[in-house]
ROSE-4610 file (N, C-alpha, C; in Angstrom, 1 decimal, always signed):
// ROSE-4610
residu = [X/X/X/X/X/X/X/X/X/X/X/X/X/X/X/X/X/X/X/X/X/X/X/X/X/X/X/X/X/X/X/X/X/X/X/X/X/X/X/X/X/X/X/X/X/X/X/X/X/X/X/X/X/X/X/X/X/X/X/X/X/X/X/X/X/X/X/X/X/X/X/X/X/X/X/X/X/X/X/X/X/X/X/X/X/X/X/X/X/X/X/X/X/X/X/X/X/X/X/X/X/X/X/X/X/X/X/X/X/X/X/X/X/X/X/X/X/X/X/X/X/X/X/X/X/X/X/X/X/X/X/X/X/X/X/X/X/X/X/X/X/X/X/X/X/X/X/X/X/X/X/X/X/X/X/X/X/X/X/X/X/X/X/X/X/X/X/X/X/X/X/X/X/X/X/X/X/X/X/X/X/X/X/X/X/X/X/X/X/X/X/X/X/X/X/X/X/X/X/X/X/X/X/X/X/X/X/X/X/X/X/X/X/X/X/X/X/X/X/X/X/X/X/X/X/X/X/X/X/X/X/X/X/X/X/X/X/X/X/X/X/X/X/X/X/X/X/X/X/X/X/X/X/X/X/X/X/X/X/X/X/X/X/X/X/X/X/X/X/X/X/X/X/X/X/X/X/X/X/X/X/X/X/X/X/X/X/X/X/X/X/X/X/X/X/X/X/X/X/X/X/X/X/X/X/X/X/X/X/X/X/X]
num = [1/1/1/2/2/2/3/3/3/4/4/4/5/5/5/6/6/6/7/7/7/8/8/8/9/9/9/10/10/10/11/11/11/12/12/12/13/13/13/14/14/14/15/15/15/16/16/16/17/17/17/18/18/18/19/19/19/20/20/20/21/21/21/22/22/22/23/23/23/24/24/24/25/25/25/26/26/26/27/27/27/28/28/28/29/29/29/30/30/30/31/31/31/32/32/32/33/33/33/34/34/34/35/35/35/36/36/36/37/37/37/38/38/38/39/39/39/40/40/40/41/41/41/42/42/42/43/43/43/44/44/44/45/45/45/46/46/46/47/47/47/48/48/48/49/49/49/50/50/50/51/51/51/52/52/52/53/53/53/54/54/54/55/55/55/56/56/56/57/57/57/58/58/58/59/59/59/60/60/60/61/61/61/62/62/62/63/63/63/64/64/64/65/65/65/66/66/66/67/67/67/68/68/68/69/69/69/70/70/70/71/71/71/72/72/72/73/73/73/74/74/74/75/75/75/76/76/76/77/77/77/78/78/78/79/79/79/80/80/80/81/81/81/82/82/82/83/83/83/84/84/84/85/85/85/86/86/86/87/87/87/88/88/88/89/89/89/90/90/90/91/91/91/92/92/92/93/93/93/94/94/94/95/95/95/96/96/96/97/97/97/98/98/98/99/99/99/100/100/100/101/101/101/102/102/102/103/103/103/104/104/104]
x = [-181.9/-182.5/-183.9/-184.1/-185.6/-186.8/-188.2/-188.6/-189.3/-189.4/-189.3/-188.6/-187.2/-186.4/-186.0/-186.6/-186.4/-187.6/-188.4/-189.8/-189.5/-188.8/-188.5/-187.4/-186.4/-185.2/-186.5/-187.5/-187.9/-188.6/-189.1/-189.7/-188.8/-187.9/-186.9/-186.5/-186.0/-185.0/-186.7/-187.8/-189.1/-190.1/-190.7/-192.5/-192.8/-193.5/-194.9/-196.3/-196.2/-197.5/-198.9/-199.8/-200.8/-202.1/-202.4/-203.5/-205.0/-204.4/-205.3/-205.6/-206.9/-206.5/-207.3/-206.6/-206.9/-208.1/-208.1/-209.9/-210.8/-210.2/-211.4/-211.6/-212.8/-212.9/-212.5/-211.8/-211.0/-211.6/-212.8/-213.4/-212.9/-213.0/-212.2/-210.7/-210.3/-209.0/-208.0/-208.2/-207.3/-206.1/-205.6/-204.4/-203.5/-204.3/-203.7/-203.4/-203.9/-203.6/-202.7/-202.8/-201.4/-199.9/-200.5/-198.7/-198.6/-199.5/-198.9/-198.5/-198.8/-198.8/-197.2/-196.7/-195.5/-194.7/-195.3/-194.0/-193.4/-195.2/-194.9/-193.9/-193.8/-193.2/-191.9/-191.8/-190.2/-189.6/-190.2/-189.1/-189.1/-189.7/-189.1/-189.0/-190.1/-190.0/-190.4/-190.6/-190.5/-192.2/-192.5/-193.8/-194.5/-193.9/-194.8/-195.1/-194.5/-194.6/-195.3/-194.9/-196.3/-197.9/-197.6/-198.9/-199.8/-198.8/-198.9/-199.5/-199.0/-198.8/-200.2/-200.6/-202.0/-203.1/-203.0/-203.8/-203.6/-202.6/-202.9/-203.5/-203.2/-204.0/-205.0/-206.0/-207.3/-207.9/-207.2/-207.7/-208.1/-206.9/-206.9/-208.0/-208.8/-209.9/-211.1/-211.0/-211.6/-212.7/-212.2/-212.9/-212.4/-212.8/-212.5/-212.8/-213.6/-213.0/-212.6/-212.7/-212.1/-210.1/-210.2/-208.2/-207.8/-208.5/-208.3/-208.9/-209.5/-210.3/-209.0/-208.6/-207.6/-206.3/-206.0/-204.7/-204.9/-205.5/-205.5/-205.7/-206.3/-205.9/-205.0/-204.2/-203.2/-201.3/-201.8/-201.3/-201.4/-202.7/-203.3/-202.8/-202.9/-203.0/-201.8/-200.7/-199.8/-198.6/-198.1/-196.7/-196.2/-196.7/-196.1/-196.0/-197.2/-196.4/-195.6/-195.4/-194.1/-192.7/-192.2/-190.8/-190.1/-189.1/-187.8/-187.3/-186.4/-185.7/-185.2/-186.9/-187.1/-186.4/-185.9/-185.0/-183.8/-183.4/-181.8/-181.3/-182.6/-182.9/-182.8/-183.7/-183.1/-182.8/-181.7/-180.9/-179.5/-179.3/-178.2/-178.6/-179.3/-180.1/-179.4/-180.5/-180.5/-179.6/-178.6/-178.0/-177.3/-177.1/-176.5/-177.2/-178.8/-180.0/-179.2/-179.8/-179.7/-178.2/-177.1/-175.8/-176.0/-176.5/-176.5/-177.3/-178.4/-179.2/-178.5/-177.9/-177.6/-176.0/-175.4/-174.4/-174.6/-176.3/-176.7/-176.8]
y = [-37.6/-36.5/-36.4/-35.1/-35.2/-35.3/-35.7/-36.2/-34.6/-33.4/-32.3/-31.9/-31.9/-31.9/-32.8/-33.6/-34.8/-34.5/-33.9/-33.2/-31.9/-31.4/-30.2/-30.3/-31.5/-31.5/-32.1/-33.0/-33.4/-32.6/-31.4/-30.7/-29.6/-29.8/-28.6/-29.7/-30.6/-31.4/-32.1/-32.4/-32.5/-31.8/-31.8/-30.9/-31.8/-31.7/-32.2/-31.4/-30.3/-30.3/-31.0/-30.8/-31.5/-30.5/-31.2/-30.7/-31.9/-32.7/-33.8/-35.0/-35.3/-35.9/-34.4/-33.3/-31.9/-32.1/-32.5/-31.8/-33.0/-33.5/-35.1/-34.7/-35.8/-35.8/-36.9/-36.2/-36.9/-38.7/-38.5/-39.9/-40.3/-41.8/-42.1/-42.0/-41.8/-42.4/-41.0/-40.3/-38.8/-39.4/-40.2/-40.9/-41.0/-42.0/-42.3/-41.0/-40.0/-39.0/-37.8/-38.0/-37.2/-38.3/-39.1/-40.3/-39.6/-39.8/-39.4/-38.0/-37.4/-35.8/-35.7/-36.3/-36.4/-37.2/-37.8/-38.6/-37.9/-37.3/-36.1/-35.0/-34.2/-33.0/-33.7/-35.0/-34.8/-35.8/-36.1/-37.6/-38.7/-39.5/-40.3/-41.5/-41.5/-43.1/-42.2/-43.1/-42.6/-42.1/-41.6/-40.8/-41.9/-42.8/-44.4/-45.0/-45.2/-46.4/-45.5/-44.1/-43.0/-43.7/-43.4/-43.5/-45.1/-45.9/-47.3/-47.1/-47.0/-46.8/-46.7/-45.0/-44.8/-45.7/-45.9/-46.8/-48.1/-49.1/-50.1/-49.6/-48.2/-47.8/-47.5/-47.1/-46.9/-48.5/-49.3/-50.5/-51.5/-51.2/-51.7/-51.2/-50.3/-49.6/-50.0/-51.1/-51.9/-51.1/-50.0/-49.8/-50.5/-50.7/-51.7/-50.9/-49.3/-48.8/-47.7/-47.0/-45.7/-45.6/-46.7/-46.7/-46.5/-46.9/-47.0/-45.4/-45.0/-43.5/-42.4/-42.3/-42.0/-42.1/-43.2/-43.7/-42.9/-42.7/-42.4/-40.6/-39.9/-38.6/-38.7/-39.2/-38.4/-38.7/-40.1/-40.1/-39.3/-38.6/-37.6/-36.2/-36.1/-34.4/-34.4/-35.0/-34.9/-34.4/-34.6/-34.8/-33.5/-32.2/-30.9/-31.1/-31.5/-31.9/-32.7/-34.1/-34.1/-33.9/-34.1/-33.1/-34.5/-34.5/-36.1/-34.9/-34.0/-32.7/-32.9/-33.2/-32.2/-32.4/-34.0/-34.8/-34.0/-33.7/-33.7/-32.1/-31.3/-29.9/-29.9/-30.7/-30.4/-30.6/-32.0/-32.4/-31.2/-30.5/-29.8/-28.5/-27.9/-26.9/-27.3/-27.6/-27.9/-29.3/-29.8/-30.7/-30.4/-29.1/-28.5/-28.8/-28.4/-28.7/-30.4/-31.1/-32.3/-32.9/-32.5/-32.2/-31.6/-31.1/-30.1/-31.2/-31.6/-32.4/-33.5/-34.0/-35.7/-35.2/-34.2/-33.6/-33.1/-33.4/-33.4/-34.6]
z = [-94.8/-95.4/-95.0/-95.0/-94.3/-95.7/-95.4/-96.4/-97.3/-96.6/-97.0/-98.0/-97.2/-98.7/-99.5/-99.5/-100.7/-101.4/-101.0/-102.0/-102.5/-101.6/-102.4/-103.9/-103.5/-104.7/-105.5/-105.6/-106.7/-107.4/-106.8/-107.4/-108.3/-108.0/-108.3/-109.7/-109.8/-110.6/-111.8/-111.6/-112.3/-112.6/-113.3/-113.1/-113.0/-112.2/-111.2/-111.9/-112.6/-112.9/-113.9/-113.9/-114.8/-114.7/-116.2/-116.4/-116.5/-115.3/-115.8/-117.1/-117.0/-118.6/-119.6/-119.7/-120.3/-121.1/-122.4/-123.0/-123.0/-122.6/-121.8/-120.7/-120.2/-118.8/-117.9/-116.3/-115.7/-115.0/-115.2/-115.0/-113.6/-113.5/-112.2/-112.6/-114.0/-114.2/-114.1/-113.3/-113.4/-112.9/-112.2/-111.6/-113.1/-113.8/-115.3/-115.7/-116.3/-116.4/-116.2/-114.9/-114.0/-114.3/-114.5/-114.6/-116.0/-116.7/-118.2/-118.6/-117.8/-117.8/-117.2/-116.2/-115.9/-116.6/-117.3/-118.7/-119.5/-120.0/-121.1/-120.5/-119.6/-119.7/-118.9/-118.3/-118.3/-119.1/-119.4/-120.7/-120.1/-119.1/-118.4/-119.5/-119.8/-120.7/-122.8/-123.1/-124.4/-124.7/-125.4/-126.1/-125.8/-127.0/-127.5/-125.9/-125.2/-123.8/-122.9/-123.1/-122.2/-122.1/-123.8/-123.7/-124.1/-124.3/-123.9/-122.3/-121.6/-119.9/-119.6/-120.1/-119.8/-120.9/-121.5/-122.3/-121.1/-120.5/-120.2/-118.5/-118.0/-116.8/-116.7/-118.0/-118.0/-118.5/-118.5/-119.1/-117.5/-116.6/-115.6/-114.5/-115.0/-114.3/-114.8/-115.8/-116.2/-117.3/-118.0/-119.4/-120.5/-121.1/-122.4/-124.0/-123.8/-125.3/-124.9/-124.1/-123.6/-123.7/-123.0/-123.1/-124.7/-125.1/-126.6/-127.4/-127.0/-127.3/-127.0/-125.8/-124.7/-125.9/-125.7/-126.4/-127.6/-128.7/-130.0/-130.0/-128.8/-128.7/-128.6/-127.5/-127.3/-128.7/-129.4/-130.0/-131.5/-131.6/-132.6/-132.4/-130.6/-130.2/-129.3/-129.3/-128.0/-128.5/-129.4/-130.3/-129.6/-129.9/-129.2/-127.3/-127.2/-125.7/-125.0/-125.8/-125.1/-124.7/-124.1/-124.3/-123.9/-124.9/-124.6/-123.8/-124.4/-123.8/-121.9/-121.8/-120.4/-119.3/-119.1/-118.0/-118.2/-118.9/-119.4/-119.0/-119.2/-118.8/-117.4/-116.9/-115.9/-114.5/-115.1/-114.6/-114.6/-115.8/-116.0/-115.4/-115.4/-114.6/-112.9/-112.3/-110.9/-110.7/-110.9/-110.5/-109.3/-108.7/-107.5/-106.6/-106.7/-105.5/-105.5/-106.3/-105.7/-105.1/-105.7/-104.8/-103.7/-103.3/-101.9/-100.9/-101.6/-100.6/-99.8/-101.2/-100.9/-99.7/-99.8/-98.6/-97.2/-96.9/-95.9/-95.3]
């Protein structure tokens, strides 16, 4: 399979989008940010381990109160955004794209 469309089924079967780390600023740590922005909207791991995740990725960037500043928005401001839902959406959605692919 070409590596095109193996970027294309993932975009089809994931969001890929972000908004960065949103009403913060992206610092060096926008990486952290974009991972957790794709936890949130597709469910991969749970709320709690999300944002475990980015808390222990802004830690490894070697800030020491910020992961913690970080961690507590988004456990304050996040609840509406994340979606357990999302994987499950849409995997049942587009599960043909990614059947089609892997038949190539």
């Amino acid at each position: 399979m070409k590596r095109a469309r193996i970027v294309d089924v993932a975009r089809a079967i994931w969001d890929l989008s972000s908004d960065g780390c949103s009403m913060a600023p992206d610092l060096d740590i926008g990486a952290c940010c974009r991972r957790h922005d794709f936890h949130y909207r597709n469910g991969t791991v749970s709320r709690h381990e999300a944002d475990a995740l980015l808390r222990e990725c802004i830690t490894a960037h070697g800030y020491r109160l910020l992961p913690w500043l970080y961690w507590a928005g988004v456990r304050l401001f996040g609840r509406r955004s994340y979606r357990w839902d999302r994987r499950t959406q849409y995997l049942a959605t587009r599960r043909h794209l990614f059947e089609e692919s892997v038949g190539d």
